[in-house]
C-alpha positions as CSV (number, residue, x, y, z in Angstrom):
1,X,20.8,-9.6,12.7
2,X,17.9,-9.3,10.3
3,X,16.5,-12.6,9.9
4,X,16.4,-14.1,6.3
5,X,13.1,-13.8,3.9
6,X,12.5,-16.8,1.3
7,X,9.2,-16.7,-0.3
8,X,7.6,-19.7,-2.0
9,X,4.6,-18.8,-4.5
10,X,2.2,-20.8,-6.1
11,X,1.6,-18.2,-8.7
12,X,-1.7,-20.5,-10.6
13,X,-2.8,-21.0,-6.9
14,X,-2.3,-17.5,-5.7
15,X,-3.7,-16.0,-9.1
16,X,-7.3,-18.1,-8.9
17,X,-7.3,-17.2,-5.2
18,X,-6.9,-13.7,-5.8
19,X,-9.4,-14.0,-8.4
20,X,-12.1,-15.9,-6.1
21,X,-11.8,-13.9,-3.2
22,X,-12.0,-10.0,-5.0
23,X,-14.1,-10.6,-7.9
24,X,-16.5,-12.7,-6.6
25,X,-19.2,-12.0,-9.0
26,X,-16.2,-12.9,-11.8
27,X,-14.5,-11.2,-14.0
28,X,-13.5,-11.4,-18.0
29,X,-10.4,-9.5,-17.4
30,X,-7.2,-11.8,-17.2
31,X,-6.0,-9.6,-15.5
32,X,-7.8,-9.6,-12.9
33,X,-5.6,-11.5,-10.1
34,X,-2.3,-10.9,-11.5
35,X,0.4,-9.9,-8.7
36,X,3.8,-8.4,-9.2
37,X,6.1,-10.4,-7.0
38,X,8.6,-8.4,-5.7
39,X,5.9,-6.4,-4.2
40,X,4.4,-9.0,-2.8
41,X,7.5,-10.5,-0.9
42,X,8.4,-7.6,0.7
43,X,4.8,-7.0,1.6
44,X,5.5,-10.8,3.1
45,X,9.2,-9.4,4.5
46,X,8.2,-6.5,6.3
47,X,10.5,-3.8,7.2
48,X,12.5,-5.5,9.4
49,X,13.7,-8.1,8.0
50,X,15.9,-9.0,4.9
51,X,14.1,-10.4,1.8
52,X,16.7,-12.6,0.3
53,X,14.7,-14.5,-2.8
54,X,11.1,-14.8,-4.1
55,X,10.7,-17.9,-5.9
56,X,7.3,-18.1,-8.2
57,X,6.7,-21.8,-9.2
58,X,4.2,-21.6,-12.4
59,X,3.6,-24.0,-15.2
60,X,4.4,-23.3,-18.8
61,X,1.7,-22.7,-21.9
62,X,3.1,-24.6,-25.1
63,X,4.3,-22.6,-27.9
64,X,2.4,-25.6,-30.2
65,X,-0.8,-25.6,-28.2
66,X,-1.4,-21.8,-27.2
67,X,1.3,-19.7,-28.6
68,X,-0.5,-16.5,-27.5
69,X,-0.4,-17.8,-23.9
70,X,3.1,-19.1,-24.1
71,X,4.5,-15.3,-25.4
72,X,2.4,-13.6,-22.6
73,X,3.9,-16.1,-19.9
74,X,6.9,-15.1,-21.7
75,X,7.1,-11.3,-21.6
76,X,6.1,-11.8,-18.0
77,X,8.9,-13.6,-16.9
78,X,11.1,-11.8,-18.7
79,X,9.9,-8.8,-16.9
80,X,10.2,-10.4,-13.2
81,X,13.7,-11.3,-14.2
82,X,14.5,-7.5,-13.9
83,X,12.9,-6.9,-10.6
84,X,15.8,-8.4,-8.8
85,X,14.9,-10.9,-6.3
86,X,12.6,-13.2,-8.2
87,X,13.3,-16.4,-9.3
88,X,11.0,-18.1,-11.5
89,X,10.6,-22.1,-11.7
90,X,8.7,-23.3,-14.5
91,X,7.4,-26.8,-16.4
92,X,5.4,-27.5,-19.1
93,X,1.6,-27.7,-18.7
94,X,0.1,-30.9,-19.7
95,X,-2.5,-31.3,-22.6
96,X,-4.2,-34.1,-22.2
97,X,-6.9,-32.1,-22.5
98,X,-6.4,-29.3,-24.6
99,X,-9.3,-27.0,-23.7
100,X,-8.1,-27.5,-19.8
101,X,-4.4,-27.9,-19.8
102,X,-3.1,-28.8,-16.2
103,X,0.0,-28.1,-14.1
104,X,2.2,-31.0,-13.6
105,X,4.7,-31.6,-11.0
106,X,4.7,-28.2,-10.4
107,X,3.7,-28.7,-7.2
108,X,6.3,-31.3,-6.4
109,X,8.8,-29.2,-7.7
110,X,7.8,-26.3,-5.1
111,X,7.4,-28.7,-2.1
112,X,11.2,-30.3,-2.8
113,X,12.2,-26.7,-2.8
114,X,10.8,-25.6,0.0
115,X,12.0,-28.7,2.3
116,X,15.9,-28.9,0.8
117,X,16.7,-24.8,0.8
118,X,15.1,-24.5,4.5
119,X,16.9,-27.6,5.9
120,X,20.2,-25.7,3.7
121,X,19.9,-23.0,5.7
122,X,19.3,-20.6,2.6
123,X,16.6,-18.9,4.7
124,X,16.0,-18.0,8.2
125,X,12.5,-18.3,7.3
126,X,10.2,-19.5,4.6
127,X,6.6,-17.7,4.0
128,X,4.6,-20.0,1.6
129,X,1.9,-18.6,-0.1
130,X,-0.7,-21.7,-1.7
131,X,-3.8,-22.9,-0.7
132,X,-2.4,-26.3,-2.0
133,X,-2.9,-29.0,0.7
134,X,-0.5,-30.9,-1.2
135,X,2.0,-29.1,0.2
136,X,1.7,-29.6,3.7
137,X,3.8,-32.5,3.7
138,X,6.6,-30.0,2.7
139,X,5.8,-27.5,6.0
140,X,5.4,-30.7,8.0
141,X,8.8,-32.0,7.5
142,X,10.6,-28.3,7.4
143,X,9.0,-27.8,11.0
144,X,10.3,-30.8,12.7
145,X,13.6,-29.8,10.8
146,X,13.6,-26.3,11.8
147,X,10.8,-25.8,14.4
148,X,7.3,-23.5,14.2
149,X,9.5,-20.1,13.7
150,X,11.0,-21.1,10.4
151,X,7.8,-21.3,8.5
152,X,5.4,-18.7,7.5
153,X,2.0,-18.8,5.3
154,X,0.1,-16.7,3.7
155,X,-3.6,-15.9,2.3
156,X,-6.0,-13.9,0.7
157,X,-9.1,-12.9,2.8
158,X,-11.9,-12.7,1.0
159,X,-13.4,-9.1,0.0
160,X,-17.0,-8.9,2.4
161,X,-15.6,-11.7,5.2
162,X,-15.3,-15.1,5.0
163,X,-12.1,-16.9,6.0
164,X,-9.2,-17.7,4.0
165,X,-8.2,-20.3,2.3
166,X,-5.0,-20.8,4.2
167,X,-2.8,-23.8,4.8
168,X,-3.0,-24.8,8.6
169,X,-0.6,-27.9,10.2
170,X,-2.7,-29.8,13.2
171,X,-1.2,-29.2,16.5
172,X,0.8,-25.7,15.2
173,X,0.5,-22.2,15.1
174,X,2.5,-20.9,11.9
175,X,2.0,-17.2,11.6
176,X,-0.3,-16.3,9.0
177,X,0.2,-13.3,7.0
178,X,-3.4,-12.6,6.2
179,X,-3.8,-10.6,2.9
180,X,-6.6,-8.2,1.7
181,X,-8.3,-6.4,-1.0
182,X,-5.9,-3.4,-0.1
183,X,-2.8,-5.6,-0.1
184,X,-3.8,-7.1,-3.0
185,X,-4.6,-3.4,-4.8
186,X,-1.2,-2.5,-3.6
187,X,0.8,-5.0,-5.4
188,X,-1.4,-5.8,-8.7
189,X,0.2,-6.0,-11.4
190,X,-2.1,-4.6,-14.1
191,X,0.5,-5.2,-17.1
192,X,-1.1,-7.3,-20.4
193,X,1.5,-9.7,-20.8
194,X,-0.7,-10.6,-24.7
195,X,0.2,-7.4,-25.7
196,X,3.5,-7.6,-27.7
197,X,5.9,-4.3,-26.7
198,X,7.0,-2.5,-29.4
199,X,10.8,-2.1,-29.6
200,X,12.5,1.5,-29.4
């Protein structure tokens, strides 16, 4: 039996990684980085196994404090809800201070995740895809749950060499699914969420 696909994304994380590692000289495009998700976890799935559920953790612009960014990160979840597949988990960013608002408990929110729906049994495997070393409390404590085989990771390898930014656990060998400049041209997503769709 195909073994089950969960993938776990830190969409702020993967979107500045993406960002870092293919534009290196930068970019004034925002959409530079931007990844559609389905693609991405069956890219993570392979053909041989059965992608169940791709859960993107992101935080939430305020419809007070940046109503252009909160429509965008609207329309754009709107839109992965029709993909099939994706799940999206969102809380509001924090605006302390406004000109840098911050993700909060976003984090937390993906490592709980990650540890209660592995040790459930909802997945035969879990591929997580940050470069957060917050989290690897969360792979830690699925591992001695579940064992090495249950969890995956993922990175982005930077365009020219260099080595990823990946999330390693002392003493184990998780597979690493590395991902490139091709990978990442193959599942862009080069849709401007600020641009407001005109109704048929």
């Amino acid at each position: 039996m195909a073994k089950r696909i969960g993938v776990f994304v830190d969409y702020q994380n993967v979107y500045k990684g993406a960002r870092k590692c293919f534009f290196p000289d930068g970019t004034n495009s925002h959409l530079d980085g931007q990844v559609n998700p389905l693609k991405l976890g069956k890219t993570l799935a392979g053909n041989d196994r059965t992608l169940v559920a791709v859960r993107v953790y992101r935080g939430l612009p305020s419809s007070r404090d940046d109503p252009k960014g909160y429509g965008a990160s609207n329309r754009q979840l709107e839109l992965w809800k029709k993909l099939g597949c994706v799940e999206t988990i969102t809380r509001p960013l924090n605006y302390g201070d406004p000109a840098h608002p911050k993700e909060k408990g976003i984090d937390v929110k993906l490592a709980i995740d990650f540890v209660t729906s592995m040790i459930a049994g909802d997945f035969d495997v879990g591929i997580l895809f940050s470069a957060d070393t917050d989290l690897l409390p969360a792979l830690e404590a699925v591992i001695e749950a579940k064992g090495e085989a249950a969890c995956e990771v993922a990175a982005w390898v930077p365009k020219g060499g260099g080595y990823p930014s990946v999330l390693r656990v002392p003493s184990k060998n998780l597979h690493t699914h590395p991902l490139y400049e091709s990978t990442y041209l193959a599942i862009h997503d080069d849709t401007d969420y600020t641009q407001r769709r005109r109704r048929r």
